[in-house]
Biotite code that builds the C-alpha atoms (Angstrom):
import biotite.structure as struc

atoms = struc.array([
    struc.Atom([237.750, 154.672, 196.135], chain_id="A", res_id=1, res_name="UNK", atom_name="CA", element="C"),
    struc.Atom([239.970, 151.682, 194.954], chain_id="A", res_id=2, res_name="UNK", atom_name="CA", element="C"),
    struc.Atom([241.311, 150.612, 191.458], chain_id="A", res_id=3, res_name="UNK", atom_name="CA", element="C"),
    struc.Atom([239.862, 147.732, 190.074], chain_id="A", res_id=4, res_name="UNK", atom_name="CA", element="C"),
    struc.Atom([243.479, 146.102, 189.835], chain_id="A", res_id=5, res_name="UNK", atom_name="CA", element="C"),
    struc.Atom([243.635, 146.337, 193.962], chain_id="A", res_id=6, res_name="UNK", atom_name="CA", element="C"),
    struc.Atom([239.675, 145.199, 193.905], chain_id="A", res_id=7, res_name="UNK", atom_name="CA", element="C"),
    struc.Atom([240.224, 142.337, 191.692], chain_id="A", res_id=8, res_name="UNK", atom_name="CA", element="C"),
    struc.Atom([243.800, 141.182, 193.592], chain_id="A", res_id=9, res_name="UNK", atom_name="CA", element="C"),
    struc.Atom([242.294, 141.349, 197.135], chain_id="A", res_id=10, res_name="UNK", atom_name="CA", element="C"),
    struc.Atom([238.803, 139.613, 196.798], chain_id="A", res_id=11, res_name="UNK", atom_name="CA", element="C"),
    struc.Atom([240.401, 136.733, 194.742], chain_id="A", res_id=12, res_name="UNK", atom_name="CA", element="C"),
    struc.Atom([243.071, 136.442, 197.188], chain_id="A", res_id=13, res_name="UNK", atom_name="CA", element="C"),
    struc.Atom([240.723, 136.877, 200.666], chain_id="A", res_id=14, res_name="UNK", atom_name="CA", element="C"),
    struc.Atom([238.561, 133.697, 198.431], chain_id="A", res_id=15, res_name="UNK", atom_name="CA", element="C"),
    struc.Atom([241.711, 131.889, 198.636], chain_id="A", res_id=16, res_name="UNK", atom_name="CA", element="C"),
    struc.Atom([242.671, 132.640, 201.915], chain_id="A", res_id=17, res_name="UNK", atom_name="CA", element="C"),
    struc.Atom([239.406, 132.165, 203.390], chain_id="A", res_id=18, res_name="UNK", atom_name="CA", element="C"),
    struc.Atom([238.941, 128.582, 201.985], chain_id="A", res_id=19, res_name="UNK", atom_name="CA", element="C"),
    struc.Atom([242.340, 127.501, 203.844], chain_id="A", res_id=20, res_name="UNK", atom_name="CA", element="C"),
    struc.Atom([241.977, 129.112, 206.734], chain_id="A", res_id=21, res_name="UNK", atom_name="CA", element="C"),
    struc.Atom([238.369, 128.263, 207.338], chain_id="A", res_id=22, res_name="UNK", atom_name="CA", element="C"),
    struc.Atom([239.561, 124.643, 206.382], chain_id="A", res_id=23, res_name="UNK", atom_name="CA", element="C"),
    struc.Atom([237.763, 124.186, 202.873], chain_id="A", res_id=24, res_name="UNK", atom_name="CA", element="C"),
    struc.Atom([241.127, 122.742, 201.548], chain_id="A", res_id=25, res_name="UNK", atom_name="CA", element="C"),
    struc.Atom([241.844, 120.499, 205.463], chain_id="A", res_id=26, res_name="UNK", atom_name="CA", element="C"),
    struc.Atom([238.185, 119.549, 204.376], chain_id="A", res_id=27, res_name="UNK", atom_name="CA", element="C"),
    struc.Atom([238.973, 118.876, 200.801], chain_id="A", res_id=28, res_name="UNK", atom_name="CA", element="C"),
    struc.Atom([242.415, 116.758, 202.150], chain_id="A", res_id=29, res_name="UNK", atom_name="CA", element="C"),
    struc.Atom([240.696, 115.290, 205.633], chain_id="A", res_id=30, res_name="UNK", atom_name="CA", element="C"),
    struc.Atom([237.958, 113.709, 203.156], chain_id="A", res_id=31, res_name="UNK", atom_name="CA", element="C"),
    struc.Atom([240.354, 112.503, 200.244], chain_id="A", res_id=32, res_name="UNK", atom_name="CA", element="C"),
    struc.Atom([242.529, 110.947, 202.680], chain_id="A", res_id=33, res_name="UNK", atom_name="CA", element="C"),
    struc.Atom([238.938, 109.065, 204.541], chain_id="A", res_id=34, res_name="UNK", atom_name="CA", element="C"),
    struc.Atom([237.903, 108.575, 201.085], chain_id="A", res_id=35, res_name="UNK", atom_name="CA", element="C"),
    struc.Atom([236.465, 105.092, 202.044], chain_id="A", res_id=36, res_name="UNK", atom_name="CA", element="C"),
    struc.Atom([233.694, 106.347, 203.495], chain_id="A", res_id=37, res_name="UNK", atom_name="CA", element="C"),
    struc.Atom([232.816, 109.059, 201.300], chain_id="A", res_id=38, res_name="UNK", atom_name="CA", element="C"),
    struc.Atom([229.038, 108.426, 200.187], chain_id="A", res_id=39, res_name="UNK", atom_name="CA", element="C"),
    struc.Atom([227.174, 110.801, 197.243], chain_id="A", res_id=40, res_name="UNK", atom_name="CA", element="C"),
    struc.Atom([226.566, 113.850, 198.928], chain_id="A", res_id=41, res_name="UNK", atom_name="CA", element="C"),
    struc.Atom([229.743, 114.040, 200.845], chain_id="A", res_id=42, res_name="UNK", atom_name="CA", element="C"),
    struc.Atom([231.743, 113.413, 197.607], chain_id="A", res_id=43, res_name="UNK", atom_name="CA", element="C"),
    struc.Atom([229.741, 116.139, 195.977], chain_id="A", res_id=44, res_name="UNK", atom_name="CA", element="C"),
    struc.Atom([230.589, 118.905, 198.821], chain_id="A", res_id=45, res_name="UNK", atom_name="CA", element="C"),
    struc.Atom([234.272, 117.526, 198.696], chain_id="A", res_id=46, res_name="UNK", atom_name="CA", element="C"),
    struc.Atom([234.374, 118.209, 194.532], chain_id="A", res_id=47, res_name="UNK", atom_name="CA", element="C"),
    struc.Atom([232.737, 121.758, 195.187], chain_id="A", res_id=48, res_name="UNK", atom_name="CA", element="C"),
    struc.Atom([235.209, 122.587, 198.009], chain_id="A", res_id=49, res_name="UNK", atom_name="CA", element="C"),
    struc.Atom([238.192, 121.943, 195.516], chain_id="A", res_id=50, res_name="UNK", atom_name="CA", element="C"),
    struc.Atom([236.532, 123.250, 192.729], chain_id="A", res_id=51, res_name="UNK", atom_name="CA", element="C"),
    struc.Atom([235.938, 126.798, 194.358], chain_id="A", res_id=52, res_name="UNK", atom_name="CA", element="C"),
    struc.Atom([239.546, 126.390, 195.958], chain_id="A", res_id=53, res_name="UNK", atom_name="CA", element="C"),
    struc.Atom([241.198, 125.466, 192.207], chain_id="A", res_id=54, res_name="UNK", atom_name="CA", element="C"),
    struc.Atom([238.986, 128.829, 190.826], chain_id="A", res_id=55, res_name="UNK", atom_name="CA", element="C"),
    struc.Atom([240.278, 131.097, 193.665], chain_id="A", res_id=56, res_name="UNK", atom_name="CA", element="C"),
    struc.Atom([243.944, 130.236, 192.717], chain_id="A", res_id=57, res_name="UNK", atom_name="CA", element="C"),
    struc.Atom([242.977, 130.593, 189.176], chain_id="A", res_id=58, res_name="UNK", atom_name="CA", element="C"),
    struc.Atom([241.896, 133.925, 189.382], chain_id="A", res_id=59, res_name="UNK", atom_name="CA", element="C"),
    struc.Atom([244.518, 135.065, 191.397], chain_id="A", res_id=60, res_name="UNK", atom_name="CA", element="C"),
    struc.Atom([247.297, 134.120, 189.002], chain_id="A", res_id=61, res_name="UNK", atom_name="CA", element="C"),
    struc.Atom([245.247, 136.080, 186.360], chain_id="A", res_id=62, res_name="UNK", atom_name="CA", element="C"),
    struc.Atom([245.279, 138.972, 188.258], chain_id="A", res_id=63, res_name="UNK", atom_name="CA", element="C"),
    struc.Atom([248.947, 139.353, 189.072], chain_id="A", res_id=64, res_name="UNK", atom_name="CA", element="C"),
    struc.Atom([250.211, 137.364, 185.612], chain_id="A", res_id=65, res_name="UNK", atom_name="CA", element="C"),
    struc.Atom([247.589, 138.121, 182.756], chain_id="A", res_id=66, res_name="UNK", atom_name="CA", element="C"),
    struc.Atom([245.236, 140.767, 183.363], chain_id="A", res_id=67, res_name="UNK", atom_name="CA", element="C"),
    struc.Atom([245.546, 143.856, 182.549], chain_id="A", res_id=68, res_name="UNK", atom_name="CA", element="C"),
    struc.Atom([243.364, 146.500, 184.537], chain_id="A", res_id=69, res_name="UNK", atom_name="CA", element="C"),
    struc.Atom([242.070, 150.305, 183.243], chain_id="A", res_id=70, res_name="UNK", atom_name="CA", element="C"),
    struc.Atom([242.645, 153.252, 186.038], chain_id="A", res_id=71, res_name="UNK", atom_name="CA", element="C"),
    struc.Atom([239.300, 153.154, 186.563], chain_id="A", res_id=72, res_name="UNK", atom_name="CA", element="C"),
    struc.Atom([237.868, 152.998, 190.335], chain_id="A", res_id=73, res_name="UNK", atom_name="CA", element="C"),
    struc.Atom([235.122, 151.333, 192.529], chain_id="A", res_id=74, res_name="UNK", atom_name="CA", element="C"),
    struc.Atom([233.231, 152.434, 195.182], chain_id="A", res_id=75, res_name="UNK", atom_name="CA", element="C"),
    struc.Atom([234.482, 151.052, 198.992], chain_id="A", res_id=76, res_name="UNK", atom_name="CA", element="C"),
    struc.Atom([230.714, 149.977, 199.529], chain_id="A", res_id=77, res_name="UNK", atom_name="CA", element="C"),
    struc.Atom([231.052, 148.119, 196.288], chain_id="A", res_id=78, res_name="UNK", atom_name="CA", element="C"),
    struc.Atom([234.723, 146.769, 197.140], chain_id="A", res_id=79, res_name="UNK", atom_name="CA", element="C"),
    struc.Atom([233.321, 146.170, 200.883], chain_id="A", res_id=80, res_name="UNK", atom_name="CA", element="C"),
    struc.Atom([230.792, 144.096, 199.535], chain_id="A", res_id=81, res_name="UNK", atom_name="CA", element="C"),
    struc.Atom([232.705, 142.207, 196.808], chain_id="A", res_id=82, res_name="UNK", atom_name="CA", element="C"),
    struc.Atom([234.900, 141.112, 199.706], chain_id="A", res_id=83, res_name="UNK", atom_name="CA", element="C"),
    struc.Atom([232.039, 139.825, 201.692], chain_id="A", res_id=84, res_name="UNK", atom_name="CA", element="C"),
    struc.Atom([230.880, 137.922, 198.867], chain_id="A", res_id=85, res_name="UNK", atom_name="CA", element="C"),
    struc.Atom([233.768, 135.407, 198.609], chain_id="A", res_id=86, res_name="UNK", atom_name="CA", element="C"),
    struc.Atom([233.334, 134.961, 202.428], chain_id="A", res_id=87, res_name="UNK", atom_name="CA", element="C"),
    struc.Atom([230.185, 133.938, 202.259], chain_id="A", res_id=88, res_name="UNK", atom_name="CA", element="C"),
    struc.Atom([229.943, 132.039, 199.520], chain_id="A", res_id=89, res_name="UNK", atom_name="CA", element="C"),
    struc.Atom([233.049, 130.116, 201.250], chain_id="A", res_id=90, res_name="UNK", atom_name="CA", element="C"),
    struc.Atom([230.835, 129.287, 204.310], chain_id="A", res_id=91, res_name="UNK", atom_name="CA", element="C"),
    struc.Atom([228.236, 128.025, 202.154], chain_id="A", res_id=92, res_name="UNK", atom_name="CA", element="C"),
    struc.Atom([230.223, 125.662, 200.247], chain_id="A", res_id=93, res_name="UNK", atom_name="CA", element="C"),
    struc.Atom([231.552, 124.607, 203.887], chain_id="A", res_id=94, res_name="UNK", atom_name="CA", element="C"),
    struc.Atom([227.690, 124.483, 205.417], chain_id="A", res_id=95, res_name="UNK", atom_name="CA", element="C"),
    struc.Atom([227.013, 121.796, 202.305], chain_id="A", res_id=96, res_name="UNK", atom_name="CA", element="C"),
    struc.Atom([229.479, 119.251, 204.200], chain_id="A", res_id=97, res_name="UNK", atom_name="CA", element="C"),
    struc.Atom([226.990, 116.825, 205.884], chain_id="A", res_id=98, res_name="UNK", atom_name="CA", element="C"),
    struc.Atom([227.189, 116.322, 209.565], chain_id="A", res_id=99, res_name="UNK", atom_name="CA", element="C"),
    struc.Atom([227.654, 112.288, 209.248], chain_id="A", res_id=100, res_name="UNK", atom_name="CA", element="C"),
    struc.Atom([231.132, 113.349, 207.260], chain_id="A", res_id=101, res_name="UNK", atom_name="CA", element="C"),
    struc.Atom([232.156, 115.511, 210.314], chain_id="A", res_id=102, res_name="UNK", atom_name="CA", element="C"),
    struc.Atom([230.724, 112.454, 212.574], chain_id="A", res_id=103, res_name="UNK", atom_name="CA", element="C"),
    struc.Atom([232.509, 109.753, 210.654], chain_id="A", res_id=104, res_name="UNK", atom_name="CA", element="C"),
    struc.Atom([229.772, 107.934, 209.970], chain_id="A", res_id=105, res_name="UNK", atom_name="CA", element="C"),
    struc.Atom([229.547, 108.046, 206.432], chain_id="A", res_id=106, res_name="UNK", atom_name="CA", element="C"),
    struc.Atom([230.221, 104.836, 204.417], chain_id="A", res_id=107, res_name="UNK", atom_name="CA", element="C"),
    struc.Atom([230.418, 103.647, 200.812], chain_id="A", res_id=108, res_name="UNK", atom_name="CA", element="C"),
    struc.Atom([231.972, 105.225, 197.776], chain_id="A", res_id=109, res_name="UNK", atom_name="CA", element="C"),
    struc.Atom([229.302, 106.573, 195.682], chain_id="A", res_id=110, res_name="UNK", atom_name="CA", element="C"),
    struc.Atom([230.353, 108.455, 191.900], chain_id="A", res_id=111, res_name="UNK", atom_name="CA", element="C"),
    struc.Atom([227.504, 109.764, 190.228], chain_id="A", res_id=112, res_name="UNK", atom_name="CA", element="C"),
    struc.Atom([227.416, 110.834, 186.408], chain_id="A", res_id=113, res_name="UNK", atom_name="CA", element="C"),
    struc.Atom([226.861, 113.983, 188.032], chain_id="A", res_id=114, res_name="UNK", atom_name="CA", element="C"),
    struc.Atom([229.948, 114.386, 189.547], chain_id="A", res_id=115, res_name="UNK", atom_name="CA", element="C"),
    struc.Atom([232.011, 113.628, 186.185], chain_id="A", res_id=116, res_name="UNK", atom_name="CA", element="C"),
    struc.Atom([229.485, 115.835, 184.207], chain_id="A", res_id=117, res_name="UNK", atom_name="CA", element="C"),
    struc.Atom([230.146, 118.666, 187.420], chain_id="A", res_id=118, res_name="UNK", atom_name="CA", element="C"),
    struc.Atom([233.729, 118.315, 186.854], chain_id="A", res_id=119, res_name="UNK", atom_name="CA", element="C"),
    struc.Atom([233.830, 118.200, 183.086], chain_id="A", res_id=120, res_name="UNK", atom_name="CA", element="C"),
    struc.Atom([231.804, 121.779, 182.723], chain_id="A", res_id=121, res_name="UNK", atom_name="CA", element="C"),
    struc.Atom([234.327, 123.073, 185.396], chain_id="A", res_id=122, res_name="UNK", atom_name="CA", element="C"),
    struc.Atom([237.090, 121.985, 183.554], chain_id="A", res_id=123, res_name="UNK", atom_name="CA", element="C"),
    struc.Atom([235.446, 123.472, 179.974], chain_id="A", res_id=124, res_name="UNK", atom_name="CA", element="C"),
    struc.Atom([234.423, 126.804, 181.398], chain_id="A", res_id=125, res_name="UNK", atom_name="CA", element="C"),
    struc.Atom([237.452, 127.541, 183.052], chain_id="A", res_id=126, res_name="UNK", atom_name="CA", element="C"),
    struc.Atom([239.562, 126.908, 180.131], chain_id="A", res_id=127, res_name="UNK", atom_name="CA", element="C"),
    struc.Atom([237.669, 129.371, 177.974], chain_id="A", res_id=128, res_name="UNK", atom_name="CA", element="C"),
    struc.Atom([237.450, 132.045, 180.848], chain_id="A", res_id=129, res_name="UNK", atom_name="CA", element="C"),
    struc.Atom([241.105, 131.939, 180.902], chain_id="A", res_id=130, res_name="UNK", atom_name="CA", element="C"),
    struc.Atom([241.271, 132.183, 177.101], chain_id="A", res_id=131, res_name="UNK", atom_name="CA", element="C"),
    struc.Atom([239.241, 135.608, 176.940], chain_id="A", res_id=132, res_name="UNK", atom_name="CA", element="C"),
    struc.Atom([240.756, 137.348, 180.176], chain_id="A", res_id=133, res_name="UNK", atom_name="CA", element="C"),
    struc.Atom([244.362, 136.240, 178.177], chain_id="A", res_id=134, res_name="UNK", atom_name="CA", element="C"),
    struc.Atom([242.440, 137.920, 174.779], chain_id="A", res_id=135, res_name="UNK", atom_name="CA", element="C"),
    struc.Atom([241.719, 140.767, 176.713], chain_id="A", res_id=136, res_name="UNK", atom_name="CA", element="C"),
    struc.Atom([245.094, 141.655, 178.227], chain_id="A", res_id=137, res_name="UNK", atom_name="CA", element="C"),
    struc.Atom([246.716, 140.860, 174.927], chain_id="A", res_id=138, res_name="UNK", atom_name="CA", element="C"),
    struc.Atom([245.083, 143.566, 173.774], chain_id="A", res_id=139, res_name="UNK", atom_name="CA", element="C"),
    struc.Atom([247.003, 146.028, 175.568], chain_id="A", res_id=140, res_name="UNK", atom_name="CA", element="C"),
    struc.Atom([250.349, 144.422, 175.211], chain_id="A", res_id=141, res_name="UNK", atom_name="CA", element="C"),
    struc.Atom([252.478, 144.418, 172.360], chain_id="A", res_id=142, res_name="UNK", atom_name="CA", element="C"),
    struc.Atom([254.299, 141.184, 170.640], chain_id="A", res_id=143, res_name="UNK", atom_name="CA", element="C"),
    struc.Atom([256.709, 140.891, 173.657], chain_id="A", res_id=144, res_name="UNK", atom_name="CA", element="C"),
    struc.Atom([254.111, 141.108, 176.136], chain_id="A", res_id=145, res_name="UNK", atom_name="CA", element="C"),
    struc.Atom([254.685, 144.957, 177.194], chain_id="A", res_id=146, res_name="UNK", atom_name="CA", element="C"),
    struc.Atom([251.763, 146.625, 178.228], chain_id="A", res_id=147, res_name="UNK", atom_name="CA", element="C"),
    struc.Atom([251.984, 149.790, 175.549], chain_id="A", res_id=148, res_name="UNK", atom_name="CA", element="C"),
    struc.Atom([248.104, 150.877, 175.793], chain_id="A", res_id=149, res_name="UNK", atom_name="CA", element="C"),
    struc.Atom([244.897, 151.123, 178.713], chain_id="A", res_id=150, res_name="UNK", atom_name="CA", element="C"),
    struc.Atom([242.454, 151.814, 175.883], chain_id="A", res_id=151, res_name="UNK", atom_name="CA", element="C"),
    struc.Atom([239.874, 149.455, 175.394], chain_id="A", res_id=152, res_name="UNK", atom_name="CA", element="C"),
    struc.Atom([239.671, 147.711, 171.773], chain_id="A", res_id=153, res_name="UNK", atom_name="CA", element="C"),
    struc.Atom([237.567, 145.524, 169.858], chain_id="A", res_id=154, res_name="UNK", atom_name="CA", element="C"),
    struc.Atom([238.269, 141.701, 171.379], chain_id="A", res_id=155, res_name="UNK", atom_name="CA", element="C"),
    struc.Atom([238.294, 138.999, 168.386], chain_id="A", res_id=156, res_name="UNK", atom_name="CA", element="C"),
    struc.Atom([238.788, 135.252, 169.110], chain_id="A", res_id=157, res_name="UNK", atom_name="CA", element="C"),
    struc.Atom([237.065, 132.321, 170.937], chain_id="A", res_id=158, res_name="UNK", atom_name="CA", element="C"),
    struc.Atom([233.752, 133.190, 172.540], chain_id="A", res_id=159, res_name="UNK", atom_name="CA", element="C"),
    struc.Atom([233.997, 136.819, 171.676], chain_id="A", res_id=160, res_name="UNK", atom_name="CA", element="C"),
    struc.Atom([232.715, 135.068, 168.561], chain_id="A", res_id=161, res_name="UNK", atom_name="CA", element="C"),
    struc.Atom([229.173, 135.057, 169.967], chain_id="A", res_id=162, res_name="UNK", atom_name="CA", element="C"),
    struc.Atom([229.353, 137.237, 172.949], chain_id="A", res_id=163, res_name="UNK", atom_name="CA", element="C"),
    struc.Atom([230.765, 140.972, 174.293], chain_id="A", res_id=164, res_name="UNK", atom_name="CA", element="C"),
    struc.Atom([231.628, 139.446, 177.824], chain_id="A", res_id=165, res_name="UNK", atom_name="CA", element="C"),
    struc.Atom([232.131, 135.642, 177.188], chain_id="A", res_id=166, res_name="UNK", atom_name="CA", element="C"),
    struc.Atom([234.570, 136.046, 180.621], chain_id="A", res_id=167, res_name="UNK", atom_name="CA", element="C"),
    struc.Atom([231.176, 136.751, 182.231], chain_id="A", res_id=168, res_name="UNK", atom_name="CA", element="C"),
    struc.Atom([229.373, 133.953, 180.601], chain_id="A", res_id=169, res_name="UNK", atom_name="CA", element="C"),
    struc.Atom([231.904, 131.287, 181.935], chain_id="A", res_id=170, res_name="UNK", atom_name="CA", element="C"),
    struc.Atom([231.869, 132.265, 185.611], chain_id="A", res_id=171, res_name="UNK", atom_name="CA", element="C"),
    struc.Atom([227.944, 131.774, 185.577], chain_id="A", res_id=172, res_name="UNK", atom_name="CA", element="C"),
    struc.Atom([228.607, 128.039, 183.834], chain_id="A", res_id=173, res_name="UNK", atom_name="CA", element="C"),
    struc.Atom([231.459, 127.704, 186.668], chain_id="A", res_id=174, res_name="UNK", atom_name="CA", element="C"),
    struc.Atom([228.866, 128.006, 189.224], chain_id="A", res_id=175, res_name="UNK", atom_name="CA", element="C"),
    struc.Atom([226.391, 126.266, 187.353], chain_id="A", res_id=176, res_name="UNK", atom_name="CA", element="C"),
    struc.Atom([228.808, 123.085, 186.828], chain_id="A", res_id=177, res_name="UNK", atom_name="CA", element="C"),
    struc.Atom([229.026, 123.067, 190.895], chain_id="A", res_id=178, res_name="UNK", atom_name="CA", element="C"),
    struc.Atom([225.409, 123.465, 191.495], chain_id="A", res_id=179, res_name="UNK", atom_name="CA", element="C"),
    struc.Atom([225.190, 120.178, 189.165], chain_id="A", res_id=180, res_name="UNK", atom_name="CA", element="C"),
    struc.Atom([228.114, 118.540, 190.985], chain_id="A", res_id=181, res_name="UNK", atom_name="CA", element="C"),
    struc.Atom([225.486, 118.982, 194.063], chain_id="A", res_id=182, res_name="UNK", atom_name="CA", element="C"),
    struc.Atom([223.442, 116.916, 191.971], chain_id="A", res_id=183, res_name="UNK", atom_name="CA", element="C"),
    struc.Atom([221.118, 119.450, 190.542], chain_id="A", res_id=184, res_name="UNK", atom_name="CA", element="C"),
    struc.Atom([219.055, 119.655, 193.853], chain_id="A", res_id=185, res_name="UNK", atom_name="CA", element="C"),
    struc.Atom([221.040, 121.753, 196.034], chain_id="A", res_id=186, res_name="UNK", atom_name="CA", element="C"),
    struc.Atom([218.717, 124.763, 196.503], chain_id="A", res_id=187, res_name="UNK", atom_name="CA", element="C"),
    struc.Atom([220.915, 126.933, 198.539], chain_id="A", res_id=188, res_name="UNK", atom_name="CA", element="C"),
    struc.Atom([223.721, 127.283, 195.905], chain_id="A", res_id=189, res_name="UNK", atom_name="CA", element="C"),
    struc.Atom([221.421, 127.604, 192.809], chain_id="A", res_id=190, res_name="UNK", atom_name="CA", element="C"),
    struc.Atom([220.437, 130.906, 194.806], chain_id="A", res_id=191, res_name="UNK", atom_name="CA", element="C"),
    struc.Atom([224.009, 131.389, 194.462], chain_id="A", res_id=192, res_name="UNK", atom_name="CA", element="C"),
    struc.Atom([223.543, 130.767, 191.036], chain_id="A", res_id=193, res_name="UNK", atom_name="CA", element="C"),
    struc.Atom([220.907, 132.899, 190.078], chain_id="A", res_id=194, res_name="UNK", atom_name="CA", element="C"),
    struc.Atom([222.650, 136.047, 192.158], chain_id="A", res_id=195, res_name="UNK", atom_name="CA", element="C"),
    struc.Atom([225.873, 135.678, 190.000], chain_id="A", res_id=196, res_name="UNK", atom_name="CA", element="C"),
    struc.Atom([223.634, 135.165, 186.573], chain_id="A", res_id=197, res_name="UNK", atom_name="CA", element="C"),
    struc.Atom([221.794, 138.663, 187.394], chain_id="A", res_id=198, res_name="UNK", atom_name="CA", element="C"),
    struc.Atom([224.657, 140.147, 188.395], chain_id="A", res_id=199, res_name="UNK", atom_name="CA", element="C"),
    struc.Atom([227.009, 139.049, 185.932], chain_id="A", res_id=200, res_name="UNK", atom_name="CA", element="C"),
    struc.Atom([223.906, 139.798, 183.184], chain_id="A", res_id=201, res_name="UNK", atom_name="CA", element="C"),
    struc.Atom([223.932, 143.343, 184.623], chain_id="A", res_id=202, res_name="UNK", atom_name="CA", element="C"),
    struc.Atom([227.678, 143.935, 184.500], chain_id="A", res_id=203, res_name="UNK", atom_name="CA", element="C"),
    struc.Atom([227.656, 142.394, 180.764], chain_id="A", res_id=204, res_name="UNK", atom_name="CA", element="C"),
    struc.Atom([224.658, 144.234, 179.795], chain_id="A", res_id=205, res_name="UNK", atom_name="CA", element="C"),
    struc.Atom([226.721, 148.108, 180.516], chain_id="A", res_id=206, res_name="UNK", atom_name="CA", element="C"),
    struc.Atom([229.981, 146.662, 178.969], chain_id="A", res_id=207, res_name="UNK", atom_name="CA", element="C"),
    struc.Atom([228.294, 145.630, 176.045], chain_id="A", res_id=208, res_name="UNK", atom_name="CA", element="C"),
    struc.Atom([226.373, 149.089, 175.811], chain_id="A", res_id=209, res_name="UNK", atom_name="CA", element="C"),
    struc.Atom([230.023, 150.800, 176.174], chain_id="A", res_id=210, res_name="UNK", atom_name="CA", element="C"),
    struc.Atom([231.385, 148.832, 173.432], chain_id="A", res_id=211, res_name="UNK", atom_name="CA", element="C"),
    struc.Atom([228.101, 149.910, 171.010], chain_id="A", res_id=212, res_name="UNK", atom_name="CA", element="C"),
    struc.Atom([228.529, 153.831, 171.742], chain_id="A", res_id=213, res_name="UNK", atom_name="CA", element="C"),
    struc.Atom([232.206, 153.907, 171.671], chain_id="A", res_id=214, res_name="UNK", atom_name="CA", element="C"),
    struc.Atom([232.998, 151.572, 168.667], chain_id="A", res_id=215, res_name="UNK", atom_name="CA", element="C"),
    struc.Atom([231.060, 152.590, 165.547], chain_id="A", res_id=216, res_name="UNK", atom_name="CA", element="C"),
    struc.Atom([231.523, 149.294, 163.662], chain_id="A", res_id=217, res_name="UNK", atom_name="CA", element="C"),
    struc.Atom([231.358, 146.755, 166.346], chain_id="A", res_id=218, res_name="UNK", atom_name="CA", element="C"),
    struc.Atom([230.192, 143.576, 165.531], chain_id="A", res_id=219, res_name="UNK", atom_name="CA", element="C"),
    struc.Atom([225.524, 143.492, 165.242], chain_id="A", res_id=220, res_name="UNK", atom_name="CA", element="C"),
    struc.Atom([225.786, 140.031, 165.325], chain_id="A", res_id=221, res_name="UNK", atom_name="CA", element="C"),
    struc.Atom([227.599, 140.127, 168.978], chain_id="A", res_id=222, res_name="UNK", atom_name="CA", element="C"),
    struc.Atom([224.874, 139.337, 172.215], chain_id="A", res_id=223, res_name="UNK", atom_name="CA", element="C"),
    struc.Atom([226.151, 141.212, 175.237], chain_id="A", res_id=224, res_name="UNK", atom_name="CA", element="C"),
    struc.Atom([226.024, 138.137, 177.430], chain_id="A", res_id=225, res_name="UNK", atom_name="CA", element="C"),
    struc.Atom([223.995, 134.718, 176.354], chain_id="A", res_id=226, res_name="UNK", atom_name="CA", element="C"),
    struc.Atom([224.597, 133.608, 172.876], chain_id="A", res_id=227, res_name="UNK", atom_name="CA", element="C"),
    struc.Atom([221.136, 134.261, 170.696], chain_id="A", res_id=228, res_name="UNK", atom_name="CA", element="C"),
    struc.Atom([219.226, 135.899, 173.421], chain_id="A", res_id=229, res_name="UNK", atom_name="CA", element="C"),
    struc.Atom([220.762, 138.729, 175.304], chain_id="A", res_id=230, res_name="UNK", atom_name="CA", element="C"),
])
């Protein structure tokens, strides 16, 4: 068994490892610095590659400066398989480069509106991700930032407005903002997509159930994980 502190600490740091040592970040650098012969596509895997990379180092921070995680526990097949998550879904961001970028034979410059709309949603999820998971941890801390309490609470603020697990709802709109980045036709990662919706859903779905039986006047109005519909 391992704590979800150690779970969420090593999976968002093997995501950040992984992506340098694999080379997303050489990629992300090797194709800035050649950026004169970056077309659509290759600009689009190059925006993904720093996008997961920025996320990676995001999360990490959380988890050693914000968070603040219960004694509860995981199962290793569930840790095992967390782990192997981030190292795959590194590889597949890598397997989007295309070969003419790794041949040097791409040429031309090419922004599409989908890149800046890609990197605008990034930008706005990520910023309201960070907002809850500091909401959350605040909640166990007192005025000086002391972590006084592990019980859980009622979280007020932000998307909590509208949702139990708005931290949930922004990772799914992280990914979705890079499957658009792709230009909306990327099959491969909206299958990423759609795994992270169902399993975020699921995760939500049990938190927001806890929060119902434990909490006798918790908010009706409150979705567990989509604003209006679930």
């Amino acid at each position: 068994m391992f704590s979800h502190k150690s779970w969420h600490k090593l999976s968002s740091f093997n995501s950040y490892s992984l992506l340098n040592e694999l080379g997303t970040s050489g990629s992300c650098f090797y194709m800035a610095t050649c950026v004169g012969f970056l077309g659509d596509k290759a600009l689009s895997a190059f925006l993904v590659c720093l996008f997961v990379w920025l996320n990676s180092c995001r999360r990490l921070w959380e988890c050693l400066r914000i968070s603040v995680f219960s004694t509860g526990v995981i199962h290793v097949v569930q840790y095992c398989f967390g782990l192997s998550y981030y190292v795959l879904v590194g590889l597949t961001v890598l397997s989007q480069v295309p070969p003419s970028v790794r041949a040097g034979r791409e040429d031309g410059l090419t922004v599409r509106w989908y890149h800046v709309l890609g990197l605008l949603m990034f930008i706005w999820a990520s910023v309201h991700q960070q907002r809850c998971l500091v909401i959350l941890a605040n909640l166990r801390k007192n005025t000086l930032g002391v972590v006084v309490s592990l019980d859980h609470s009622i979280p007020f603020g932000d998307w909590f407005e509208m949702v139990s697990c708005p931290h949930y709802l922004a990772e799914v709109l992280i990914y979705v903002s890079m499957g658009i980045t792709f230009g909306f036709n990327n099959i491969t990662w909206w299958l990423v997509v759609l795994y992270v919706l169902f399993n975020q859903a699921l995760s939500a779905v049990l938190c927001h159930e806890f929060y119902l039986s434990h909490f006798k006047h918790y908010p009706k109005y409150r979705k567990a994980y989509i604003p209006f519909l679930l």
